[in-house]
Every structure is written in structure tokens, then in C-alpha cells.
N, C-alpha and C positions, 0 to 999 in steps of 0.2 A: 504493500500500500504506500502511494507517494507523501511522502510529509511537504504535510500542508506548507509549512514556511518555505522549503526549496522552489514548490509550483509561485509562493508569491514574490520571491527574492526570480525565479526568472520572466514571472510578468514586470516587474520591475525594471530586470535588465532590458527585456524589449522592448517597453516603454521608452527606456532612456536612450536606443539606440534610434528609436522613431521620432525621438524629439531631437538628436541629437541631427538625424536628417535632414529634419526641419529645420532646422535652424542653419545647416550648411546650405540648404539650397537658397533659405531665404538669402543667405550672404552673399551666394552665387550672383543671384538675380540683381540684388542692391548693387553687386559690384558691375556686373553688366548696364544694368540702369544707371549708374552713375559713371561709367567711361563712356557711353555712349552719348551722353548729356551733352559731355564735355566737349565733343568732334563739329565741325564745320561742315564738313563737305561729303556728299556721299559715297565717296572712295572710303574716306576716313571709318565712319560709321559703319558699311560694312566688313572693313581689314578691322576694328576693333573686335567686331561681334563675332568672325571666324577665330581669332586669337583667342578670345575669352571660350569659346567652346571646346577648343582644343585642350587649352590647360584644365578646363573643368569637369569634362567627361571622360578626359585623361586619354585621348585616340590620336592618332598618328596623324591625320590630316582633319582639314574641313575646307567646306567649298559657300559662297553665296551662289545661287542659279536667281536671277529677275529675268522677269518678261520685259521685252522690249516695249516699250508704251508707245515707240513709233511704229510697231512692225505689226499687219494685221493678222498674222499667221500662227501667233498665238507659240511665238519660239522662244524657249529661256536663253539666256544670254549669262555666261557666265562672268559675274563681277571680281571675286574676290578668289586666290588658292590660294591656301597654304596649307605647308608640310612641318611636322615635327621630324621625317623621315626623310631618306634619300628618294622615295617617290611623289614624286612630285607632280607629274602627269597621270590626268586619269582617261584613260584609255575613251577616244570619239565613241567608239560603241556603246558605250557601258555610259558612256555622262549624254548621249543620244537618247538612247533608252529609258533611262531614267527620268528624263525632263518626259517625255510621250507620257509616261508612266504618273508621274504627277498629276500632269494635266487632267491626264484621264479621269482618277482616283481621288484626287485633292485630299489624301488623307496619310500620317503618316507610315510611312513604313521602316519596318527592320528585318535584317538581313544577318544571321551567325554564321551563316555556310553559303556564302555567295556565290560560289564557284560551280557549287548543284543544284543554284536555283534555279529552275525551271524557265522563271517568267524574266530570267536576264540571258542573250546569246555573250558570252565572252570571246567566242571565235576557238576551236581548235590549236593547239602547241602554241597559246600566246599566253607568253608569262605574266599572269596578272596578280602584282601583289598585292591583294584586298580579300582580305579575308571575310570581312564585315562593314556592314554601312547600317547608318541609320536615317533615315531622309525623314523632314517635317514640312508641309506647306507653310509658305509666308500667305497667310489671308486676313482680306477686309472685305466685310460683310458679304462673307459668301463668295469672294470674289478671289483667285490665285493669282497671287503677283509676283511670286517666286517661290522661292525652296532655301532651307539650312538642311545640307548635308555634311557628316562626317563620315569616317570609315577607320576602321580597324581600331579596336576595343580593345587597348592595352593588358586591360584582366583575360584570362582564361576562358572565363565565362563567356565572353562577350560582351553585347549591349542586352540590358535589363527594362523589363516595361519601367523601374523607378528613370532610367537615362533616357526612355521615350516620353515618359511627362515631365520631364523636368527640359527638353529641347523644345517640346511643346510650349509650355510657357516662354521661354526662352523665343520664341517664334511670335507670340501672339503679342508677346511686348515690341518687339524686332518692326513687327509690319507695321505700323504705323506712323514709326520712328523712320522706318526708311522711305516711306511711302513720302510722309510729309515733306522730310529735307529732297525729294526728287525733286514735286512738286515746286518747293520754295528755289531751287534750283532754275527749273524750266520757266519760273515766273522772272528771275532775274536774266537768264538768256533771253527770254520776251522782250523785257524792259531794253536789255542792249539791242535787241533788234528793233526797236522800235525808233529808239534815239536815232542809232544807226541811219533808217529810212529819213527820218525827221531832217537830219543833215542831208543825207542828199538831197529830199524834196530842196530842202536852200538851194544846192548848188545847183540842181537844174533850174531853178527859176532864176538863178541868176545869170545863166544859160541864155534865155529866152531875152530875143531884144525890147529895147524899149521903142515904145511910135515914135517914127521919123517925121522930121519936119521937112516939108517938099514945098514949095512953091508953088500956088495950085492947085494942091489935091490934099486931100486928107483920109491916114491910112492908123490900120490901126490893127492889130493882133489880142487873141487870147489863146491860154489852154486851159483848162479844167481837168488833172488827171482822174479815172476812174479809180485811182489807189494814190497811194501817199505817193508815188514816183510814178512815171506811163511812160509813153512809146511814142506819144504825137508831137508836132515839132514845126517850129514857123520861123520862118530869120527873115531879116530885113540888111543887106549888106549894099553897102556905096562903093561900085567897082569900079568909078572914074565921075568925070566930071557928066553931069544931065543923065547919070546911070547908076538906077536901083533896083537891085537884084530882090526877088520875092519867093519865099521858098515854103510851104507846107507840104510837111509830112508824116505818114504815119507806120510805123515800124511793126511787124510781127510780134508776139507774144503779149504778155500783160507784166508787170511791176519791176523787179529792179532786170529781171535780162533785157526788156525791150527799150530802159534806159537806157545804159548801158549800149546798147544797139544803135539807139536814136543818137547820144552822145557822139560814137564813131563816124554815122551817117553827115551829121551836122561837121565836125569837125575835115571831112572830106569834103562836100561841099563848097566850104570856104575856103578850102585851100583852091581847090578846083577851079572857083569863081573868078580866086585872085588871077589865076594863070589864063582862063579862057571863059568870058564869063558869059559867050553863046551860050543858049540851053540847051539843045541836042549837044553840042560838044560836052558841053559842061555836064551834061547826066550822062552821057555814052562814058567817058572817063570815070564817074565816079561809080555808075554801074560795076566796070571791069573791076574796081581797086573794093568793093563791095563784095561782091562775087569772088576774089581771089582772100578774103582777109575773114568768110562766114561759112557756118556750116548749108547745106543744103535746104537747112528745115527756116532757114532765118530770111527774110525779104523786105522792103518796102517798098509801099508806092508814094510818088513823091509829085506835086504839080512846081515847076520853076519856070519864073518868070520877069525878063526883064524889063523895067520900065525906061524908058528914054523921055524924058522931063522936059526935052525940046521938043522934038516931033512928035510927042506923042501919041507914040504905040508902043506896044507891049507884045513883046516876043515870048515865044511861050512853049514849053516841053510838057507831057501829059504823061509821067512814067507810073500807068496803071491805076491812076488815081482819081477819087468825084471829081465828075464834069465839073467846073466851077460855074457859075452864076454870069452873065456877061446881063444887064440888064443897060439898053443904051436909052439916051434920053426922047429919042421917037419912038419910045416904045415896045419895040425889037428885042427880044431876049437872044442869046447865042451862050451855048454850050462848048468850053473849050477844052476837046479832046483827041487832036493830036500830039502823039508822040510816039506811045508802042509802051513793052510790058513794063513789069513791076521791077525794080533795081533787087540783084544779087541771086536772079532763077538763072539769066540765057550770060554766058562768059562773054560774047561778044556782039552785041547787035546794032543797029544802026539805028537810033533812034530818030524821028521826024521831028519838026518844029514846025510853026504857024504863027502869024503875027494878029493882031487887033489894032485899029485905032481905036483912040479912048478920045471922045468929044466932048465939050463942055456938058457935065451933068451926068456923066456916064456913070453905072455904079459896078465893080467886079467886085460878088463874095468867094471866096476860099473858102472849103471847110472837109473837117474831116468826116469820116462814115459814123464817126461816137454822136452828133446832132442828129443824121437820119436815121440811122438805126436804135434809137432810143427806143423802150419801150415803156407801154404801162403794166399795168396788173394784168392784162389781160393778153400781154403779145402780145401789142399791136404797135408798130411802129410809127416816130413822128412822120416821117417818108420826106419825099422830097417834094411832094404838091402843098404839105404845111410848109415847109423852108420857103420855097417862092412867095408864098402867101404872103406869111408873117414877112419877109423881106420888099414887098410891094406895099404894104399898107405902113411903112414906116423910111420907105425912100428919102422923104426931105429932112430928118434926122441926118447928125453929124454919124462918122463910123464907129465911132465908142460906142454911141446909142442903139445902133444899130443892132452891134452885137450883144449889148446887154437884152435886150429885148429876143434875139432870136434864142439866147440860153434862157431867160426866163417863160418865153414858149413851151424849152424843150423840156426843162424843170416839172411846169405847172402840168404836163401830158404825162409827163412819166410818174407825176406823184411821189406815192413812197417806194416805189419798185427802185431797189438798186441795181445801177448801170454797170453794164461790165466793162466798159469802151470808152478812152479818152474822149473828148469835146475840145475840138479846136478851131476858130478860124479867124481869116483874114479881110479884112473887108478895106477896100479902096473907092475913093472917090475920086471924081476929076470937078472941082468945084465949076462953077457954071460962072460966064465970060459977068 
């Protein structure tokens, strides 16, 4: 018969060693929670928390697995390895597997005889030193955002359900701490991308010329990007005496590449102009150095036109671009569209030209496709029968006016539908004798 005192002297002792547990794991976690506090950056914060599980579960390695948050495919990414041992690499199979296996499962798992387990392939004659792992999901609300895995269990035993709840918790405090600093991370690369955009918008607007003073006439430019930088583009360049060069254009793609794009076009241009400032010369040139200097996928169309302040007329290239507006003062509208294609499709073409006189009263708009193709809630586009419109019932306005009124047309049509397309144009006048 057992005496009484020995059964209570060994509930006692396994009492004391159950609290004695408890009490290390709470240290564990405290010390965990309080080095992780301490860290900036989410490199940090994960090399902390593989450190801390190594020395405290007492295994050979540990790894971080996170899902990429840019990547739709739902692929872990491994962040952090370390090794208390000479191995160091964990074999593409086995950390392949494992991450499928997570996703799958979201729940965690452990492993003492790895090597037979079933539901891991390790390949044939491939020396794999792991003898044990123990894997836990990093999750928020239901949700797997990664994985804490270690491997090989210094003790004989292995890994124990007490070293699977206690990596669990170790996990459930983890994800939210990493989750956030991503977070607070991605919000501070925002913030730089944003500045970032914000300085260029500056520098393209300081790009863009200011209205010329002509003798005569009265001219005038705007652009509206559809994002904080765009792709549309207008210059106003003096390439000799009684000659003003006029240039709208609009560049393939949308925000900082079709800057970027627009910038090179413009900067070609101008050199161009200075050398030869005919329009068919002037765009056949800047076509080829367009075309030799972009990929395939990249183009614009461009209308350039120069004015001659004495005889005036206006010589003029159409490289793929809206007809402009020619509205003369008897009434006669005229569309000017010769030239030929888009700049930077064909290496070498021969582009056309065509002249206008401009007579007292004459009005040419420029504009780019972001005014006609605007839409509202509904599709449906301002088109080009509104632009003549709105541009006929507001003739005897100067060309500032002009154009403020054809953007607040295009505005008041489209509502609150957001536009994907810059808004640019040009508007000249030839004041009346």
C-alpha cells in the first residue's frame, strides 16, 4: 500500500515542476516581447524572433517563411535563416513543401522522424540533415501571413506538444508585431513615393512653357495630368526672328514612365527645332532618334507647328495626332491632318507637311485625346461635336478663356467619374486688324 505522504511529496514535486514551467515560459515570452519591442525594422524583428526560438526551444536552426503581400499567388517568401549548426540551407524541396503544406493546413505541425514522413518527398540519396521540424502559422484573424519554423530538437526526444504550444504562442504574439511594422513600413515607402511624385509633378510643370507674347495674336497653353505626373506635352519655342514653333503632344502609357517619355520627346524636339525647325524635317528626325532610343511598346503622337508672325501662316506636321480645330473668321472650319504616323513605330518615314494662312480673327485649338475622350458615369464621351461647340459659343473670349471654359465643359460632363487621360491644349489666336 503506497504511503500517503510519498503520493503527496510527488504531487508536490509535479506541481513544482508545472509551475516551475510556467514561469520559464512566461520569461521566455517576456523576453521575446520585450526584444522585439525594442527593433525598428522588419528584418530586425524577424532575425530577433528566429534567435530567441532557437536558444529557447534549444534546436539547431529556425527559419521566418511570410507571404509576399505583393504577390497574388499566395507564395511564402522566406525572410529570416539561421543556424546554430553547420547547416545552414534547407533543402528547395522540403522548404517548397512545407510552405504548400501550410497554406493548405494553417495549423501547426510537428515532425520527430522526418525523413519517413510520408507527406514530405526529400528526394532519394540526398543527404538531408533534419531530423525534426516543428512548423506554427503566423495568423490574423483567420488569415496566414506566414510561418515560424525550427528543426532538429537538441533533446533525444524530440519536439514535445509543451515546445508546440509554447511556439504557438510565440507565433500568435509574433503576427501582429510583424504584420504591423510591414505595414508601418509600406506606409513610409508610400509617403516616399508620394513626395517622390510630388517633386516631379514640380519639375514637369516647370517643364511646360509659359504664354508667349506675339505681336498680334494671343496664344496660350495648359495640361491637366490625369495623375500626379502624365504623358501630355505642349512647348512654345522662338527659333528665329517672326518664328514660333508650337508643339502638342501626347506620349504612350500613364504616370511616371510616360513622363519620363514625354520629358525625352520634348527634350528632342528642341534640340531638333534649334537645328531645323521645318516640321516634316523637324519630326522625321526626331521620329528616327525616338524610335532608335525606345522600346517597341513606347510611341507618341505629336501635332508641330510653325508660326511665321510676318506672313502669317502656319506650317504644320500631323505625327498621328487630333485633327486640331482651324476655325477661320468666315466661318470655314478646317481640320489639320497632314503628316503620317505616330513618332517611334516606323524607323524611317517620310513625313508630309501642309501650310494655313491665319487671317485676322482666325482661331486654331490644339488638344489632346484626354478632353475628347473624357467620360461620365455612364461611358459616354465629351466627343469632338461638344469641343467645336463649347469652342464656337465662346470665340470672342481671349485664349486663356477659352480654354478654361473648354476644361470646365469637360469637368462638368464627366462629373465625378475619374479620368484616366491627361487634358491638354493649345489655343491661338490671330487678333483681328
Amino acid at each position: 500500500m503506497a504511503d500517503p505522504g510519498q503520493n503527496d511529496v510527488r504531487k508536490l514535486d509535479n506541481e513544482n515542476m508545472r509551475l516551475r514551467a510556467a514561469v520559464e515560459e512566461l520569461s521566455i515570452l517576456n523576453d521575446i516581447a520585450t526584444t522585439i519591442s525594442s527593433a525598428y525594422t522588419l528584418d530586425q524583428i524577424i532575425n530577433l524572433i528566429v534567435q530567441k526560438c532557437i536558444k529557447h526551444l534549444r534546436v539547431e536552426q529556425g527559419a521566418v517563411m511570410l507571404l509576399d503581400s505583393k504577390e497574388t499567388t499566395s507564395e511564402f517568401k522566406t525572410m529570416v535563416r539561421k543556424a546554430n549548426s553547420s547547416h545552414e540551407v534547407l533543402p528547395f524541396r522540403l522548404d517548397d513543401q512545407l510552405a504548400g503544406w501550410m497554406i493548405t493546413h494553417k495549423e501547426p505541425l510537428l515532425i520527430n522522424d522526418l525523413g519517413n514522413d510520408k507527406r514530405f518527398t526529400l528526394g532519394k540519396g540526398e543527404n538531408i540533415p533534419y531530423r525534426s521540424l516543428l512548423s506554427v502559422p503566423l495568423c490574423l484573424k483567420g488569415r496566414i501571413v506566414g510561418a515560424i519554423n525550427v528543426f532538429n530538437k537538441r533533446a533525444d526526444e524530440g519536439f514535445t506538444d509543451a515546445d508546440k504550444r509554447l511556439l504557438t504562442i510565440i507565433a500568435t504574439q509574433s503576427a501582429q508585431v510583424i504584420e504591423n511594422t510591414r505595414l508601418s513600413q509600406e506606409e513610409i515607402a508610400l509617403q516616399l513615393m508620394k513626395e517622390e511624385m510630388r517633386l516631379a509633378y514640380n519639375i514637369q510643370m516647370t517643364l511646360l512653357p509659359k504664354n508667349p507674347t506675339v505681336e498680334g495674336y494671343d496664344i496660350a497653353g495648359k495640361s491637366i495630368p490625369a495623375k500626379t505626373v502624365g504623358g501630355d506635352y505642349f512647348d512654345f519655342m522662338e527659333t528665329g526672328p517672326n518664328c514660333l514653333c508650337i508643339c502638342l503632344g501626347d506620349v504612350s502609357g500613364k504616370g511616371m514612365p510616360a513622363a519620363l517619355l514625354m520629358s525625352n520627346l520634348q527634350a528632342t524636339l528642341r534640340g531638333q527645332a534649334m537645328q531645323d525647325c521645318i516640321p516634316d524635317n523637324c519630326i522625321k528626325k526626331s521620329n528616327l532618334l525616338l524610335y532608335r532610343s525606345t522600346t517597341t511598346d513606347k510611341f507618341a503622337t505629336l501635332f508641330y507647328g510653325m508660326l511665321n508672325t510676318e506672313e502669317h501662316n502656319l506650317c504644320y506636321c500631323n505625327a498621328g495626332h487630333n485633327w486640331p480645330f482651324l476655325f477661320k473668321a468666315n466661318g470655314e472650319t478646317l481640320r489639320l491632318d497632314v503628316g503620317g504616323p505616330v513618332l517611334g513605330i516606323i524607323e524611317d518615314f517620310a513625313y508630309g507637311g501642309d501650310s494655313v494662312q491665319l487671317d485676322p480673327g482666325d482661331l486654331l485649338v490644339i488638344f489632346s485625346d484626354g478632353i475628347t475622350e473624357a467620360i461620365d458615369e455612364k461611358e459616354i464621351m465629351f466627343d469632338e461635336e461638344n469641343l467645336e461647340e463649347v469652342i464656337r459659343q465662346n470665340m470672342a473670349n481671349n485664349s486663356v478663356e477659352i480654354i478654361d471654359k473648354i476644361i470646365k465643359s469637360v469637368e462638368d460632363h464627366a462629373g465625378s467619374t475619374a479620368q484616366m487621360d491627361d487634358m491638354t491644349l493649345v489655343v491661338l489666336k490671330r487678333n483681328p486688324s
